[in-house]
C-alpha positions in Angstrom: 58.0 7.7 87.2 58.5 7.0 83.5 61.7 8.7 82.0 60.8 7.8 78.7 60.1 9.7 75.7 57.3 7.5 73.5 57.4 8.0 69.6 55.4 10.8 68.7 51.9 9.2 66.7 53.1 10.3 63.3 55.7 8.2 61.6 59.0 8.3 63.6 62.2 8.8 61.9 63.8 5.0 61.2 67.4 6.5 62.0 66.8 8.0 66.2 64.3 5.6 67.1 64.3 3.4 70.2 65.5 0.1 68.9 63.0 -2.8 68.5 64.8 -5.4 71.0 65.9 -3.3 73.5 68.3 -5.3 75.8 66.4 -5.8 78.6 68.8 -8.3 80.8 70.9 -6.4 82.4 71.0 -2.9 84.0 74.6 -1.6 82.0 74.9 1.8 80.8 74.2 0.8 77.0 77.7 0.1 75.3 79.7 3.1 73.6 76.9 5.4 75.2 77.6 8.9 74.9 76.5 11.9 76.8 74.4 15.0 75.1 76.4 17.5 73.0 79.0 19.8 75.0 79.2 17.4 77.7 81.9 15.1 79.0 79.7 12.6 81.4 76.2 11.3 82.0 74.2 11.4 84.9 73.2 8.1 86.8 71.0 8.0 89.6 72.0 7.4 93.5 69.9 5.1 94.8 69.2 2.7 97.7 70.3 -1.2 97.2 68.3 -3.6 99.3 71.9 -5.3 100.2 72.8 -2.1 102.3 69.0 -1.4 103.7 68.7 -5.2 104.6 72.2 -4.8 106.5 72.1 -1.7 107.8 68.8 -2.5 109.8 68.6 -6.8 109.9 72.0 -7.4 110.8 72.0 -8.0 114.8 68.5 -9.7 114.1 70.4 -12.4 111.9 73.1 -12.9 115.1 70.7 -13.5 117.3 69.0 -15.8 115.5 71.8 -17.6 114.6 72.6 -18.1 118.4 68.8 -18.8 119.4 69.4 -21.7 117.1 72.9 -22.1 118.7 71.4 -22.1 122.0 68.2 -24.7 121.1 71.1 -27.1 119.7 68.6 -26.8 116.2 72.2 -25.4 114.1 74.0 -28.6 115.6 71.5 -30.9 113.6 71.0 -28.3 110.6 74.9 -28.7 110.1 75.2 -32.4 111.0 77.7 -32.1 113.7 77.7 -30.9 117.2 78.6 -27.2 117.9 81.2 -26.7 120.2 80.9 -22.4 119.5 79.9 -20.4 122.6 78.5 -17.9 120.7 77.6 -16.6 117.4 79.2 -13.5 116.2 81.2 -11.3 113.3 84.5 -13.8 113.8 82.4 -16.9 113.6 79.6 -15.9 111.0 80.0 -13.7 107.6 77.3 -13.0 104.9 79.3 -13.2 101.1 76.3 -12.1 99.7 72.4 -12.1 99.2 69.9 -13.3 96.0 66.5 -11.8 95.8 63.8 -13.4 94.8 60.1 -12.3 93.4 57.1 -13.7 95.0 54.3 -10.9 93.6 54.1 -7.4 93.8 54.9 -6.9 96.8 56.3 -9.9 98.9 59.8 -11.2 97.8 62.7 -13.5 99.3 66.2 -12.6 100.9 68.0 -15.6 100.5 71.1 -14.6 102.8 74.0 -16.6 102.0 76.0 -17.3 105.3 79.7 -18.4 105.9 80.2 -20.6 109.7 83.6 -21.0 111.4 82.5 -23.7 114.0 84.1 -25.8 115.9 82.3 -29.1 116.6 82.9 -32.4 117.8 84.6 -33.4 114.8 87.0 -30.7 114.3 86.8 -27.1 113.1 84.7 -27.0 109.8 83.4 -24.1 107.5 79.3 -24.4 107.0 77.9 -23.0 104.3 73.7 -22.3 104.0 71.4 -19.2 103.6 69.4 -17.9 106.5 65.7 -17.3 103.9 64.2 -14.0 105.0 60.5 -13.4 103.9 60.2 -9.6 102.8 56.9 -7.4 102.4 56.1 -3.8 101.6 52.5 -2.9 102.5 51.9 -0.1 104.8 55.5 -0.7 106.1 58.4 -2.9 104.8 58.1 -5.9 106.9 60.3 -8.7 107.3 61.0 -11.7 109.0 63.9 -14.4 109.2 61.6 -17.7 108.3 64.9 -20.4 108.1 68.5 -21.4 108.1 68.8 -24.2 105.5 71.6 -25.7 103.7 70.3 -24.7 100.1 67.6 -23.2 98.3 65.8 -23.8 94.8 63.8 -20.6 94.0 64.7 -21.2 89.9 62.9 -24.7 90.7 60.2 -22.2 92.5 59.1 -20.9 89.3 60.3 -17.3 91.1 62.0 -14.6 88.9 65.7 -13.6 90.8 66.0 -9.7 91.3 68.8 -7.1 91.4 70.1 -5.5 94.4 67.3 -2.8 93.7 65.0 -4.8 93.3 64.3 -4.8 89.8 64.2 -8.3 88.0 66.4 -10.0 85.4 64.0 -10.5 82.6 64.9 -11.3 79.3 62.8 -9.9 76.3 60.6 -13.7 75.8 60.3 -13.6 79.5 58.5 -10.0 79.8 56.6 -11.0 77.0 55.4 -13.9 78.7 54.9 -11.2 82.2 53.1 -9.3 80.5 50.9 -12.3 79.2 50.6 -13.3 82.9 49.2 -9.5 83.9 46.7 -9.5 81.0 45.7 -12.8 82.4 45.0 -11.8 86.1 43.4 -8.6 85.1 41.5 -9.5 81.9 42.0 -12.9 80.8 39.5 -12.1 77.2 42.2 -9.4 76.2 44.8 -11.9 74.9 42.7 -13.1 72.5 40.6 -10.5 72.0 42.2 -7.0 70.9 39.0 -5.1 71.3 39.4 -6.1 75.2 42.7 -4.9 75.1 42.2 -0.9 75.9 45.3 0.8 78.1 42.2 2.4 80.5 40.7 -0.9 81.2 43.8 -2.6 82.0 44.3 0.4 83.9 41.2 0.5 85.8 41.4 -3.7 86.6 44.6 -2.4 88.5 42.9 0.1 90.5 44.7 2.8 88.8 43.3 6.4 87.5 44.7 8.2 84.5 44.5 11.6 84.3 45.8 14.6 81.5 48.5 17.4 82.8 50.9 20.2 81.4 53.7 19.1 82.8 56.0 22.0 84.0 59.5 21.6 83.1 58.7 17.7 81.9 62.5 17.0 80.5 60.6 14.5 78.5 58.8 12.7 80.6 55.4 11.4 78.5 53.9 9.7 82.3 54.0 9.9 85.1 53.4 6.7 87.6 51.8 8.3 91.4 52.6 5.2 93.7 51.5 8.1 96.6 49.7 11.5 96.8 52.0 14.7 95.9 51.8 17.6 94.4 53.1 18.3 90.4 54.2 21.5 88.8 51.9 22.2 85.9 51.9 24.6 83.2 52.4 25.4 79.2 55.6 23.4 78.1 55.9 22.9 74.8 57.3 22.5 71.4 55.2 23.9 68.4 56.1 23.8 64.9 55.1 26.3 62.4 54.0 25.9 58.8 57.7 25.8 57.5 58.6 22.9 60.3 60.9 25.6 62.6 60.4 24.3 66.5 59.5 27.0 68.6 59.2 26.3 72.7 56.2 27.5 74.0 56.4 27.8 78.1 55.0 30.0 80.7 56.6 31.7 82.6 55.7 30.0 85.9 53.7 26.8 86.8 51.3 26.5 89.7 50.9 23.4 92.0 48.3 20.7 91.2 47.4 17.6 93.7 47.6 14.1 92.5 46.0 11.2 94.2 47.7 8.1 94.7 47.8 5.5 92.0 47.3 8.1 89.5 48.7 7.8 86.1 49.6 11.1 84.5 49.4 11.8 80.8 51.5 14.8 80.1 48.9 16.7 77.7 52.4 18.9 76.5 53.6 16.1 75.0 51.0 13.4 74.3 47.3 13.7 73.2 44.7 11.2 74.8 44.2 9.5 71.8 47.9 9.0 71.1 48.5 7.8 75.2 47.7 3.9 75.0 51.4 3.0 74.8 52.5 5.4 77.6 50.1 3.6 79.9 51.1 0.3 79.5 54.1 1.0 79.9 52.8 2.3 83.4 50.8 -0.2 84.3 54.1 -2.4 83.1 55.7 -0.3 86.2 52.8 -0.8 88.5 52.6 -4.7 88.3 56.7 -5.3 88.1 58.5 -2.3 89.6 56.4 -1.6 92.6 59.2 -3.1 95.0 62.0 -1.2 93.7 59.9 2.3 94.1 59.2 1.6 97.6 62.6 0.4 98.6 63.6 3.7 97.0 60.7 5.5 99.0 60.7 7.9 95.8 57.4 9.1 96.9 55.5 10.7 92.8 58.8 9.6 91.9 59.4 13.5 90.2 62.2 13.0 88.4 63.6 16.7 90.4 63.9 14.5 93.2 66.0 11.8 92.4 69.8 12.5 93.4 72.0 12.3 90.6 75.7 11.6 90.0 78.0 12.8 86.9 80.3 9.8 85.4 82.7 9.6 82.7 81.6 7.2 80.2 84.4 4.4 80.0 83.4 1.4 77.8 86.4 -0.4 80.0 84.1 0.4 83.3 81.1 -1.1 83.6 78.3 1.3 85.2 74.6 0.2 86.1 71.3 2.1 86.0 68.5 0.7 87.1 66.1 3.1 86.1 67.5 2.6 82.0 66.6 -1.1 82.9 63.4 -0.5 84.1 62.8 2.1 81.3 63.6 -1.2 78.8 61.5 -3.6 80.3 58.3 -1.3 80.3 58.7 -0.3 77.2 59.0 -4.1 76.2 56.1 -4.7 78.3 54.2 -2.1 76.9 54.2 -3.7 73.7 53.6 -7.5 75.0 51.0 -5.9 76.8 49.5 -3.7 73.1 50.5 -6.9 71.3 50.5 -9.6 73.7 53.1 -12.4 71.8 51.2 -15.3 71.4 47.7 -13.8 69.8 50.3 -11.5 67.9 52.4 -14.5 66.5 49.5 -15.7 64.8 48.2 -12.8 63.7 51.7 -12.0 62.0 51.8 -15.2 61.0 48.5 -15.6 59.5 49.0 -12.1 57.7 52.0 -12.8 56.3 50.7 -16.3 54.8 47.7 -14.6 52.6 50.0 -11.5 51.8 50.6 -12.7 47.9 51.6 -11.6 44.3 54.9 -9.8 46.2 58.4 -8.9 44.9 60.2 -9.8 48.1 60.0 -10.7 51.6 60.3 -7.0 52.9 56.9 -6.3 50.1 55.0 -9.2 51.7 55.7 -8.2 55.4 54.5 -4.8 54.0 51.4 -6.0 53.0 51.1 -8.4 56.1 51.5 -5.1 58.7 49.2 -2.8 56.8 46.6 -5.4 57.3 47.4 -5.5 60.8 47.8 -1.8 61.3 44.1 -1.3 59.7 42.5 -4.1 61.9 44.1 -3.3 65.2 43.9 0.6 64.8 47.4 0.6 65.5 50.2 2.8 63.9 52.3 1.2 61.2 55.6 1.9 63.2 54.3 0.2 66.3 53.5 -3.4 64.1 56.9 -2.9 62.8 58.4 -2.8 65.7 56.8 -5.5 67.3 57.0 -7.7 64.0 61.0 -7.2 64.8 60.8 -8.2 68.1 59.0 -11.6 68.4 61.7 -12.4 66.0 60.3 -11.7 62.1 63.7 -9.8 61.4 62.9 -9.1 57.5 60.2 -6.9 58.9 62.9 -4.5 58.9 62.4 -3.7 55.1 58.8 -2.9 55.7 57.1 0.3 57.0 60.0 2.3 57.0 59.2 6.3 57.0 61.6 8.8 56.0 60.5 12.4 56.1 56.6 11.1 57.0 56.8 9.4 53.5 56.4 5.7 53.4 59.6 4.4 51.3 59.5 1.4 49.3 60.0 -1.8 51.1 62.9 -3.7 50.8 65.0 -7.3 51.3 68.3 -8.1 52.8 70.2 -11.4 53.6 69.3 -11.7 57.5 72.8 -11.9 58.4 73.6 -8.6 57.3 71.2 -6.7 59.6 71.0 -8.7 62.7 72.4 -5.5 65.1 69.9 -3.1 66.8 72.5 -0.7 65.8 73.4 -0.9 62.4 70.5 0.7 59.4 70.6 0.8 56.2 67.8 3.7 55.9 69.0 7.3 56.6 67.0 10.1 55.9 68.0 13.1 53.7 69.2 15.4 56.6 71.1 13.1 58.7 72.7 12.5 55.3 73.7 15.7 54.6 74.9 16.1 58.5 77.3 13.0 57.8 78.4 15.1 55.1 79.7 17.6 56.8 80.8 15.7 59.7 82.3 13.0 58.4 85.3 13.4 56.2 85.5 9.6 54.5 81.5 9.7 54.1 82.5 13.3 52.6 84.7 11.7 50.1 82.1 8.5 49.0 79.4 11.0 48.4 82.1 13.3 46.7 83.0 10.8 44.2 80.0 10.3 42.7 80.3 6.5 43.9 76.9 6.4 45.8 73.8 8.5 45.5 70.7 9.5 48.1 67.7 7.1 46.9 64.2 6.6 48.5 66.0 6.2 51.7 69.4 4.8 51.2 72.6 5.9 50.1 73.0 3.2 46.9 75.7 2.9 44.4 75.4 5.1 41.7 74.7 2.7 38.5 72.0 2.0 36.4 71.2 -1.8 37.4 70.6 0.0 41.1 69.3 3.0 40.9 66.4 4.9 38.6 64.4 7.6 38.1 60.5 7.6 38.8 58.1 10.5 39.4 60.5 12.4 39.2 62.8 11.1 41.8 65.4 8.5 42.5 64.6 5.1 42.7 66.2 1.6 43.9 66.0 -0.6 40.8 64.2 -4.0 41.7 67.1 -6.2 42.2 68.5 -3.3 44.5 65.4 -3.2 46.4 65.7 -6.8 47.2 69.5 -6.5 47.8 70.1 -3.5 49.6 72.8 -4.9 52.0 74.4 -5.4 48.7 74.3 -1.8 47.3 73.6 0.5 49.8 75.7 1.8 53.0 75.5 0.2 56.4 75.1 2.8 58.7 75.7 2.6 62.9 73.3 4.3 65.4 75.1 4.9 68.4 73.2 5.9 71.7 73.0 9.2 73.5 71.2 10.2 76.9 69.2 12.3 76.8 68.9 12.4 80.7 68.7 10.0 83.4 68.0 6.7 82.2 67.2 7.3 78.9 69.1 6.7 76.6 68.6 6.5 72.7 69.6 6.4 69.2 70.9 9.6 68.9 73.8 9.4 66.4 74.3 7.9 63.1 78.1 6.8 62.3 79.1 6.4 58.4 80.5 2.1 58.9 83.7 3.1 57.9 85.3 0.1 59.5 83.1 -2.1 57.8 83.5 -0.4 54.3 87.6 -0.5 54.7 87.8 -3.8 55.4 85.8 -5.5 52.9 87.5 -3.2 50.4 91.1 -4.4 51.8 89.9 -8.3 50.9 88.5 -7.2 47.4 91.1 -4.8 45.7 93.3 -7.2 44.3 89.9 -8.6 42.1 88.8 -5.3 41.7 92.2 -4.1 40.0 93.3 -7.5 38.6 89.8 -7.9 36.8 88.3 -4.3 36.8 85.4 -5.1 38.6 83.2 -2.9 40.9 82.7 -3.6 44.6 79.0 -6.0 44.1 81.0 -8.0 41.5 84.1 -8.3 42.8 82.3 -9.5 46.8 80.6 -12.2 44.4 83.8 -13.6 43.1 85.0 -13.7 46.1 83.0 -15.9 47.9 82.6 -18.5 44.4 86.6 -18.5 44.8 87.0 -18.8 48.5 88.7 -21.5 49.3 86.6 -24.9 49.9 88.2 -26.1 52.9 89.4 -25.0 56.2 93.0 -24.6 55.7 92.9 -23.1 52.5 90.7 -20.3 53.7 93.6 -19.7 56.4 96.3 -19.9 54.0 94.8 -17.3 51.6 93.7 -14.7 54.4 97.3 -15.3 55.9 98.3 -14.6 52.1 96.1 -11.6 51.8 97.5 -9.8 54.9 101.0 -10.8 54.2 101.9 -12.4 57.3 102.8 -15.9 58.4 101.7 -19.0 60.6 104.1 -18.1 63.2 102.5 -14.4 63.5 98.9 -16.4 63.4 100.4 -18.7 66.3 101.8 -16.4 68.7 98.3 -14.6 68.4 96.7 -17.8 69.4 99.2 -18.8 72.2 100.3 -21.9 70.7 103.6 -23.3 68.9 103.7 -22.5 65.1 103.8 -26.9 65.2 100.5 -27.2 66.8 98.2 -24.7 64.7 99.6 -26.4 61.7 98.6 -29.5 63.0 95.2 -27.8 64.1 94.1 -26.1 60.7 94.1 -29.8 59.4 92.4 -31.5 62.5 88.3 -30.8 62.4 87.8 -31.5 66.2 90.8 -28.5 66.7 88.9 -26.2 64.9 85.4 -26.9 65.3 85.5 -23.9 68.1 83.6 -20.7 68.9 87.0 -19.5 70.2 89.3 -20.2 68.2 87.2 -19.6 64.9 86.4 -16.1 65.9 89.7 -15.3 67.5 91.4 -16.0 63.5 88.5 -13.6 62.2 89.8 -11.0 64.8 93.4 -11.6 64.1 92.6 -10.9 60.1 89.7 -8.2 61.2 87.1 -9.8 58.9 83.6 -7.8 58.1 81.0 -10.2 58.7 80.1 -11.7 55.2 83.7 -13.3 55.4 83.6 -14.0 59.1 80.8 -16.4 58.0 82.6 -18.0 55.0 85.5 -19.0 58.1 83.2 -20.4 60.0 81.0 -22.8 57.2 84.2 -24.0 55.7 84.8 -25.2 59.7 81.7 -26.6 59.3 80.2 -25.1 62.6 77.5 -22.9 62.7 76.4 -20.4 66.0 73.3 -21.1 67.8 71.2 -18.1 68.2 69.1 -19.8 71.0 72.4 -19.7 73.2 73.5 -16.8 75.0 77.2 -16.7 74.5 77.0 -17.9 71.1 74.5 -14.9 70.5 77.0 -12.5 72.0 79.8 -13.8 69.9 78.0 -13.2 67.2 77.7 -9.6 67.6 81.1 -9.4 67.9 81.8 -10.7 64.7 79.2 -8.4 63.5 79.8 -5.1 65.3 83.5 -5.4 66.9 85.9 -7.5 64.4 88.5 -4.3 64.2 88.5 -4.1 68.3 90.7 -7.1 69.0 90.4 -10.1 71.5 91.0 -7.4 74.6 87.9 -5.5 73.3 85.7 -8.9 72.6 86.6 -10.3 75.9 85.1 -7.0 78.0 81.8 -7.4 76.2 81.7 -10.9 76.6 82.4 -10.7 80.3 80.1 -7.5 80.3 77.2 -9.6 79.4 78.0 -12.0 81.8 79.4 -14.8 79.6 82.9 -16.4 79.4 85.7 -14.6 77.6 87.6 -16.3 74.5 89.3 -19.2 75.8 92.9 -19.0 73.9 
């Protein structure tokens, strides 16, 4: 069952789409999720772990082959020492926990990791080992206990480790290369050859049917994945629009029943043409090939979405909640592109398109001209080459493509390091802009003012040398259009569900943090010497101090407070960080660096002036040092406290201070 709502075929508003590089590692609620409108919780599903079946139905097997072993004398030479225990039981033996591990579709490890008490020859004497159970669903789940063994290698296996549902820990390159691996065993021509590499073939290699239904009372759902026969509720269930764009819900007043065979892929025909359905059945076959163990542990049957128990929680960003299906919904609709746009071929493609794309402005123009090219010879959608342009990592293909209203908008540049969060967009459309309006009281005041201005996509300061009048509309100017993190508002998409597991872009957030605080640092230039913001952010960074300690000093002069404050912040003597500021192997940290750009709650362009006058740079290709970096980014004004649950939410080590 897909809970997913695919972009529709025309151009997809920039500001509520799903992000390019979804986070696909974990199954946490998405941070700062928020429910729908009106409502004070989201729903999570209730579902089956493998911990609790495995348990509930494997656990007196386990004794008793612990004590067969007992009774053969094979655990005395397993352990190394001779078993004095007369028997095996819940005071002798305990089970801390269990590691799954993915064989293929259908076959998988247990890897059961056991706690002894014995008493031997030698003296009592705690054992540790894992008792390796071999697991299978076919016809029936089948399993059987193969070993006890001291330890176990599966990493070393090539094997992929699983949640306690079953689903695996993939990473975005590692579904990229899964989906490689399915093209491969199915069609091995298609990743090289795109005109091989048709949703319905795949489909068919996999022994899968797809078929076209109204949906009755869909909630969104584009496919529908039938592991098993069942029946589905069909019907008119729509939303029309009429020649003035008003949405109008068309839907009968009852469905009637319709039988599905098994391994049936259903194409919801309210929501999604043929033609337009490619995407929705990767993204199924994505399911078929990598999720088929967690459906049947969850015996979910069609998998209707009606019949999935579900649980109300209060979002709590302190708490952290799971969903597997929102982490299934991620990796398919990762895999859906690697398998549309398998990486490898694609990289080249990109890469090759980008090299003859000449006679450009910018960076954002050339990976314009690159995508169009790409668009035109795949027969794909512009937003779909965008988006995968983003993912395999070309990030300044986020000033190219971009739609607002159904209108193509000018591409664009930006420094890198501006626009490096999922969540953050400097494109808004006219609408949302308004809404903010309204909503927002600060935005309210900025647009008030007369400072900035609604241009081509942006909101832009208001001044010649950015923006200009064309065609009779408003313009960026050329240096703005290859500066737009410059002169133009950062906006922050924050998501929403929309019901269970999905969850999406659904609100844009004026930056306000991120405007205050880089106005705090520049006021004193812009009042001293009468310069506006752009100018006065340049001066800045020519006069920022050259070394270490001088950046310290002046930020410590800039928010009037002393080394002593800085100290007691850090959890060291007022004597130490004095000698530390001066000391290159003291502050040559992660930690400490980015605990002194929380402490002064710097925006990110100064965050990264700290840490190149410490002359140490974060390294993208390491996980925490990735997730630091986002705090820098997205959370400066949230404290250490804040930075520290994210850290440890993502499964990294908090700041050491």
């Amino acid at each position: 069952m897909i809970l997913h709502s695919d972009e529709p075929p025309e151009p997809y508003p920039a500001q509520l789409g799903q992000p390019e590089a979804e986070e696909c590692g974990n199954g946490a609620i998405p941070y700062k999720a928020e429910p729908m409108d009106g409502q004070k919780t989201v729903l999570v599903p209730v579902l089956m772990t493998m911990n609790k079946y495995l348990f509930d139905n494997y656990r007196l097997p386990m004794y008793s082959y612990m004590n067969r072993l007992l009774r053969k004398g094979t655990l005395s030479e397993i352990v190394g020492a001779r078993v004095l225990n007369p028997i095996i039981n819940r005071e002798t033996l305990s089970f801390p926990r269990v590691s799954f591990w993915r064989i293929d579709r259908t076959n998988f490890y247990a890897d059961v990791q056991v706690e002894l008490k014995l008493d031997t020859q030698v003296g009592a004497r705690i054992w540790k080992g894992f008792l390796v159970l071999w697991c299978c669903f076919k016809e029936e789940f089948e399993c059987s206990i193969e070993c006890l063994t001291e330890a176990v290698d599966r990493k070393g296996d090539g094997l992929d480790l699983l949640d306690s549902y079953l689903v695996p820990y993939y990473d975005h390159h590692r579904i990229d290369k899964v989906a490689e691996n399915i093209w491969a065993k199915y069609l091995p021509g298609a990743l090289t050859h795109p005109q091989e590499r048709t949703a319905a073939g795949l489909a068919s290699r996999m022994g899968l049917t797809i078929k076209l239904c109204r949906v009755y009372e869909h909630d969104g759902v584009d496919t529908i994945l039938f592991f098993e026969e069942d029946d589905l509720a069909v019907g008119e269930d729509r939303i029309a629009k009429d020649g003035d764009g008003k949405k109008a819900h068309i839907k009968g007043k009852q469905s009637r029943s319709e039988r599905i065979a098994a391994n049936t892929i259903v194409v919801n025909e309210n929501l999604t043409k043929r033609e337009h359905s490619a995407y929705g059945v990767f993204h199924e076959c994505f399911h078929n090939e990598e999720h088929y163990l967690f459906y049947r542990l969850q015996k979910m049957g069609s998998n209707d979405p009606r019949r999935v128990k579900l649980q109300e929680i209060v979002v709590d960003i302190n708490q952290k909640q799971t969903d597997p299906i929102h982490i299934m919904e991620m990796q398919a609709n990762r895999g859906a592109y690697g398998l549309m746009l398998p990486a490898t071929h694609t990289r080249r493609l990109i890469t090759a398109a980008y090299r003859e794309a000449t006679q450009c402005r910018h960076v954002g123009e050339r990976y314009e001209k690159a995508g169009k090219r790409m668009a035109d010879e795949l027969g794909l959608p512009h937003f779909r080459i965008r988006a995968r342009m983003i993912q395999l990592g070309f990030t300044q293909a986020k000033g190219a493509l971009n739609y607002v209203e159904r209108q193509l908008i000018q591409p664009f540049a930006f420094d890198p390091d501006a626009w490096r969060e999922e969540q953050h967009t400097f494109v808004i459309d006219p609408a949302t802009t308004r809404l903010l309006s309204r909503s927002n009281e600060d935005f309210r005041a900025v647009m008030d003012s007369g400072t900035f201005i609604y241009a081509d996509g942006h909101v832009v300061r208001n001044e010649e040398r950015f923006v200009r009048w064309e065609g009779g509309k408003l313009l960026l100017t050329d240096w703005a259009n290859t500066h737009v993190d410059d002169c133009c508002l950062r906006f922050v998409r924050v998501y929403v569900q929309q019901n269970v597991g999905r969850y999406v872009f659904g609100r844009m957030y004026y930056d306000a943090d991120y405007v205050k605080q880089t106005r705090f640092y520049l006021d004193d230039l812009i009042n001293r010497e009468q310069l506006d913001e752009l100018d006065a952010q340049n001066a800045y960074i020519q006069r920022f101090p050259a070394t270490f300690k001088g950046a310290v000093d002046l930020l410590k002069k800039q928010n009037q407070t002393s080394i002593s404050a800085l100290a007691r912040f850090l959890h060291m003597d007022e004597s130490t960080l004095t000698r530390n500021l001066e000391n290159p192997r003291k502050y040559m940290n992660e930690d400490y660096l980015t605990a002194i750009c929380l402490y002064f709650k710097l925006p990110d362009w100064i965050s990264r002036l700290v840490f190149r006058r410490a002359h140490f740079q974060l390294d993208e290709e390491d996980r925490r040092h990735r997730a630091i970096g986002h705090i820098l980014r997205v959370q400066s004004n949230d404290g250490v406290e804040e930075a520290n649950a994210y850290l440890l939410r993502n499964g990294v080590a908090p700041l050491r201070i």
